[in-house]
C-alpha positions in Angstrom: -93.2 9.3 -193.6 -94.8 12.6 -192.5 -95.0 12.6 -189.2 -96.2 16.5 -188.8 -95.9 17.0 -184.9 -92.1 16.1 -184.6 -89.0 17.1 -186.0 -85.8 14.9 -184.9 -83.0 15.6 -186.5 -81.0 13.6 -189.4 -78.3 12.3 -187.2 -79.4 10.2 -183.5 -76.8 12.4 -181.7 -78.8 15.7 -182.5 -82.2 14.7 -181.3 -85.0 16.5 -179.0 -83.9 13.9 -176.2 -79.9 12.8 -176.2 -78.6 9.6 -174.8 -76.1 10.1 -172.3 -74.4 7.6 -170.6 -76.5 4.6 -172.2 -75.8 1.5 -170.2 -72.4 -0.3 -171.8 -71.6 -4.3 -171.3 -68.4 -5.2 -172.9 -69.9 -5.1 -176.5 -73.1 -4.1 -177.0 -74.6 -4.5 -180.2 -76.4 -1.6 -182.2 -77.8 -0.6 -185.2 -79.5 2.9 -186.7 -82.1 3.1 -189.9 -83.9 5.8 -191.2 -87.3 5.5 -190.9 -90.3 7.9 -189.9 -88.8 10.8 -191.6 -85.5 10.9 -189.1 -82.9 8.5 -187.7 -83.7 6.0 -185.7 -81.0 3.9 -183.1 -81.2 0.7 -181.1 -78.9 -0.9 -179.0 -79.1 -3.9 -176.8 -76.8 -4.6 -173.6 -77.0 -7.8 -173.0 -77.0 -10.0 -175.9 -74.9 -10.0 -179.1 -77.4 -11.5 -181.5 -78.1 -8.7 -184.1 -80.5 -10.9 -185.9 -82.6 -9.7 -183.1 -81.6 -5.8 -184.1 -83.3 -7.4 -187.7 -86.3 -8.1 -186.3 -86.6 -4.7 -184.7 -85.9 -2.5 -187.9 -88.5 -5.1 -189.7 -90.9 -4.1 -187.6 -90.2 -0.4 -188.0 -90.4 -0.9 -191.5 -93.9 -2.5 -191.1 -95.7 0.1 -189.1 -94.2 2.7 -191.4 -95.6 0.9 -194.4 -99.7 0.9 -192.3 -99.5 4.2 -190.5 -97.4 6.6 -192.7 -99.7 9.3 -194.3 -97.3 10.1 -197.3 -96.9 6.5 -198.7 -99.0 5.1 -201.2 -101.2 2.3 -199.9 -100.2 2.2 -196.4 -103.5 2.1 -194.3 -103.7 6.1 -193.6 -102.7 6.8 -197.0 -106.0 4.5 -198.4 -108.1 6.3 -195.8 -107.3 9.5 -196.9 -107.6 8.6 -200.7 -110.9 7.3 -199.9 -113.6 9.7 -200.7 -115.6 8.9 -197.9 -115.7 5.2 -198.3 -114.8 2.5 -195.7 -111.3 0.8 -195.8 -110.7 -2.4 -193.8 -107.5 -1.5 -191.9 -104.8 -3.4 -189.4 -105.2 -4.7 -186.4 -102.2 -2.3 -185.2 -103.8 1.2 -187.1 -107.3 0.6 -185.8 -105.9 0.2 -182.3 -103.3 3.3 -182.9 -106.9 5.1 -184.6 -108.8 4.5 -181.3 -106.1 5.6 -178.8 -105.9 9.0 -181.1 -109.5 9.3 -181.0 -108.8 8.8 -177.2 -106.7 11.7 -177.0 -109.2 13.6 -178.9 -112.0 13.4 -176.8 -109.6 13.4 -173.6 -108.2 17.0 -174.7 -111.5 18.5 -176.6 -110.1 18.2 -179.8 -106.6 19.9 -179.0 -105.2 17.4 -180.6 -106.8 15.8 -183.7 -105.8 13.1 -185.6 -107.8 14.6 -188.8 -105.5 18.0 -188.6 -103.5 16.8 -191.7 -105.6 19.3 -194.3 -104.0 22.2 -192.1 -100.9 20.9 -190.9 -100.1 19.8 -194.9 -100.0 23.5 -195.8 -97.5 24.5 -193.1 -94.8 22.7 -195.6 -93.1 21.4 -192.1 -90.8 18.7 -192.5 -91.2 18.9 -196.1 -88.1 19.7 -199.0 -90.0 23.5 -199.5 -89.4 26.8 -198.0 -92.1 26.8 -195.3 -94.1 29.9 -195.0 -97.0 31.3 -193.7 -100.2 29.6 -195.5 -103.1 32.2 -196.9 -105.8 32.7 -194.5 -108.4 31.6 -196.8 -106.3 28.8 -197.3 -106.1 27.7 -193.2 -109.7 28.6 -193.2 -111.3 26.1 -195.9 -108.7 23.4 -194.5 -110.0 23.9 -190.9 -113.3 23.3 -191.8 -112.6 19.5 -192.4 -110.3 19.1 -188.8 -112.6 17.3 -186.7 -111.9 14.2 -185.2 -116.0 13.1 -185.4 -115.4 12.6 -188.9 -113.9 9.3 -188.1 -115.7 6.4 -187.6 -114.0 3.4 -186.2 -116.2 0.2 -186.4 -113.5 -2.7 -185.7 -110.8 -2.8 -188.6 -112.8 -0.6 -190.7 -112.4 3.2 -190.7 -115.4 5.5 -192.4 -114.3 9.2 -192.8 -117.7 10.8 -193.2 -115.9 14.3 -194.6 -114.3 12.9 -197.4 -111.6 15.9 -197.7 -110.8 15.1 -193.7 -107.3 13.6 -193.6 -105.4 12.0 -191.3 -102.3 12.0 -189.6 -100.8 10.1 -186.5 -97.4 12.3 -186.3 -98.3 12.9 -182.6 -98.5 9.7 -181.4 -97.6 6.8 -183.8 -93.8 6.6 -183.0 -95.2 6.0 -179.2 -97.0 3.4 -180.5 -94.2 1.5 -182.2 -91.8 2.0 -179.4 -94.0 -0.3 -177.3 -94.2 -2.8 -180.1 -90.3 -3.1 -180.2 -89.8 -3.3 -176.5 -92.7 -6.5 -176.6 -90.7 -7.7 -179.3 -87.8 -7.5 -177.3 -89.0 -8.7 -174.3 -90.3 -11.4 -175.7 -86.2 -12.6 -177.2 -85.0 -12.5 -173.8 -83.7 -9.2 -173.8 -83.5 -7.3 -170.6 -81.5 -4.3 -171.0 -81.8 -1.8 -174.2 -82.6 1.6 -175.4 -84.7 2.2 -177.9 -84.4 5.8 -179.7 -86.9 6.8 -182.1 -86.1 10.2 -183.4 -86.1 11.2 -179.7 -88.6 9.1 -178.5 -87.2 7.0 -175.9 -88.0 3.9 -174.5 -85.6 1.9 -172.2 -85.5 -1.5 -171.2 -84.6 -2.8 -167.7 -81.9 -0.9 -166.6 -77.8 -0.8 -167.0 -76.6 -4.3 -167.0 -74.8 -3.3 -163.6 -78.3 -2.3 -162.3 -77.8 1.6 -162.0 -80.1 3.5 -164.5 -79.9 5.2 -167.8 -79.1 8.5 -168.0 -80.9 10.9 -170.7 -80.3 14.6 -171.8 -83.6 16.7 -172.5 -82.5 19.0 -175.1 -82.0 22.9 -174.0 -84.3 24.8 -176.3 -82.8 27.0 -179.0 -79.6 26.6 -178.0 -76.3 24.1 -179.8 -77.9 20.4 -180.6 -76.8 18.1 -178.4 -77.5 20.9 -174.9 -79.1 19.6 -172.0 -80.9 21.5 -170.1 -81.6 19.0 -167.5 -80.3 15.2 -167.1 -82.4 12.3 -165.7 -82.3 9.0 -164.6 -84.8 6.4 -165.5 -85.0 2.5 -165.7 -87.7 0.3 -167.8 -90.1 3.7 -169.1 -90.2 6.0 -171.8 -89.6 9.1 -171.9 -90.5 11.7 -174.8 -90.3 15.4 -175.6 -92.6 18.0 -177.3 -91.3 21.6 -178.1 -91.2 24.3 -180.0 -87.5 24.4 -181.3 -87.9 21.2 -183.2 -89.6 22.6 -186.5 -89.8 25.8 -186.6 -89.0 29.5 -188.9 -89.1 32.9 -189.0 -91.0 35.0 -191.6 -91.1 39.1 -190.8 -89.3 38.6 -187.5 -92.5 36.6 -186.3 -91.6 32.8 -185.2 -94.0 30.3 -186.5 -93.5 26.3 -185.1 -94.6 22.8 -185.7 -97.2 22.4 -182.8 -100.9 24.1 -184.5 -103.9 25.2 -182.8 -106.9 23.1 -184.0 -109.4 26.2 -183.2 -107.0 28.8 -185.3 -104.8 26.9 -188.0 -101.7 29.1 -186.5 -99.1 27.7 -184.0 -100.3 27.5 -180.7 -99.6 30.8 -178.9 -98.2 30.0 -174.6 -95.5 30.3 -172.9 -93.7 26.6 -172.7 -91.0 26.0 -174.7 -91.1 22.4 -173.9 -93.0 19.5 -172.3 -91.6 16.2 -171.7 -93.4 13.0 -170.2 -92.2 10.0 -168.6 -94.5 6.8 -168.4 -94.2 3.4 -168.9 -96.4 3.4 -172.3 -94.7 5.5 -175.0 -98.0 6.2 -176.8 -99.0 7.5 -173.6 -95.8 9.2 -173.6 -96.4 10.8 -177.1 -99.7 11.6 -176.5 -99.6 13.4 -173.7 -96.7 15.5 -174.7 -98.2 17.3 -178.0 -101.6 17.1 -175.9 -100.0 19.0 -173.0 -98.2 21.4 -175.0 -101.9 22.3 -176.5 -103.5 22.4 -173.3 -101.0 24.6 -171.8 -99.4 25.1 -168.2 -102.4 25.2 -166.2 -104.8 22.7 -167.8 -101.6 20.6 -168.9 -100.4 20.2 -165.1 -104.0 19.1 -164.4 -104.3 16.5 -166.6 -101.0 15.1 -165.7 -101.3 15.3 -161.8 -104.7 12.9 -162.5 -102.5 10.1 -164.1 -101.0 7.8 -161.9 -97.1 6.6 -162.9 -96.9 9.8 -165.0 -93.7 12.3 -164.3 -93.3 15.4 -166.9 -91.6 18.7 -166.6 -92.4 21.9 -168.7 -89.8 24.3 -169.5 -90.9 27.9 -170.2 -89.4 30.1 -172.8 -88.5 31.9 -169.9 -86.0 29.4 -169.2 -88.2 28.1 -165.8 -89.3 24.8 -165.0 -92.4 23.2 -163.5 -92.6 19.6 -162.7 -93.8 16.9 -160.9 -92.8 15.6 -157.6 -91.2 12.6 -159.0 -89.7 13.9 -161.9 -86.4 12.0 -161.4 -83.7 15.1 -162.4 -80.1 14.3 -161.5 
């Protein structure tokens, strides 16, 4: 499953965001899969039923089967085979579709769920070399990025550029991090971490009561270095930077996290963003969509959103966050 706008990496101890200190009762029960391109772990507190572990790693195989953009007849992979014709879709993609087109509209287009015919040539995430794409070649894709294409009528989804593609990289994992903690909620379960790939989403807090504590990666330097340590209870929290996919080519570093206007990385001077809120595909969105927006226009957005914390660290090494941001 291409998910182009993360990276996390093959083993849940080397990820953007690092558990640290998860909540222990005497056994807790947990269980790791590899879905969505990277590894994902879940481990529950207070109970010792796996068969309710099953029912999580069911659903992730579910929602990988309707949003992933890579396998065949999932529902993005029959929109973008289309050729411009309408495809009746889930109930989960066209409400993940809308809240995308959300994020569009809410960011100008800085983020766009149509950016697969650029980000596809990047060869992120991918088993080839990545390198630098021809201009021509970011040019021509560029000119079918544009999240109008997409017409959302209930379940059905028209593309009206038949060579626009789509991919929910930046948000879908969001959206299925919600699904599992309703899932869980609804079994009883009160106390939980969900990981992702290094999106986060905790349930309740430590069976003692205290919260969780979680690592935000340090960028650039040895997997598994935190830069700064948090406590949280019942919320999600997720990271966007620029140290998750990345190379070099002539010296020049080139990352995951692309400029809708140019084709090319996004050019500022934040290594990182990372949003808590109680929605992960809140959480997801707003971190890419931040990132793209930048310091100034990123701080904005955020200060307008009520139960939203977030912190951006510069490649400078300094920080700017919110008041509540709750750093240990």
């Amino acid at each position: 499953m291409k998910f182009h706008t993360r990276l996390f990496f093959l083993f849940f101890i080397i990820c953007s965001l690092i558990l640290v200190g998860c909540a222990r009762n005497q056994e807790p029960v947990t269980q790791t899969g590899f879905y969505f391109d990277t590894v994902i772990q879940i481990t529950l507190y207070d109970t010792q039923d796996s068969s309710i572990l099953d029912g999580c790693f069911a659903l992730a195989e579910s929602y990988e089967n309707l949003f992933s953009a890579t396998l065949e007849k999932s529902d993005i992979w029959r929109i973008n085979h289309s050729n411009g014709r309408t495809v009746e879709v889930s109930e989960d993609t066209a409400s993940l579709l809308r809240t995308a087109l959300d994020y569009a509209g809410l960011t100008d287009g800085k983020v766009d769920p149509t950016i697969m015919p650029v980000s596809s040539l990047w060869d992120f995430g991918s088993d080839a070399t990545p390198h630098v794409p021809g201009a021509s070649d970011i040019e021509e894709a560029l000119r079918h990025v544009d999240y109008h294409s997409i017409i959302l009528d209930g379940n059905t989804v028209t593309l009206t550029d038949p060579k626009a593609q789509i991919d929910l990289g930046f948000i879908a994992k969001g959206y299925i991090a919600d699904r599992m903690k309703e899932y869980l909620s609804e079994q009883s379960v009160q106390s939980a971490c969900i990981n992702l790939g290094g999106n986060v989403m905790t349930l309740g807090s430590k069976p003692d009561g205290s919260a969780y504590k979680i690592g935000i990666q340090k960028p650039f330097a040895e997997e598994g270095t935190s830069d700064a340590v948090i406590e949280i209870r019942d919320t999600s929290v997720v990271t966007s930077g620029i140290y998750e996919r990345y190379f070099y080519e002539n010296d020049v570093l080139y990352h995951h996290i692309l400029d809708t206007s140019t084709g090319y990385p996004v050019e500022n001077d934040i290594a990182s963003v990372t949003i808590l809120c109680p929605s992960s595909v809140d959480a997801d969105a707003l971190s890419t969509s931040c990132y793209c927006l930048g310091l100034k226009d990123g701080m904005a957005l955020l200060d307008s959103m009520e139960n939203t914390e977030y912190m951006f660290l510069m490649k400078d090494g300094s920080r700017h966050f919110s008041d509540g941001f709750p750093l240990t």
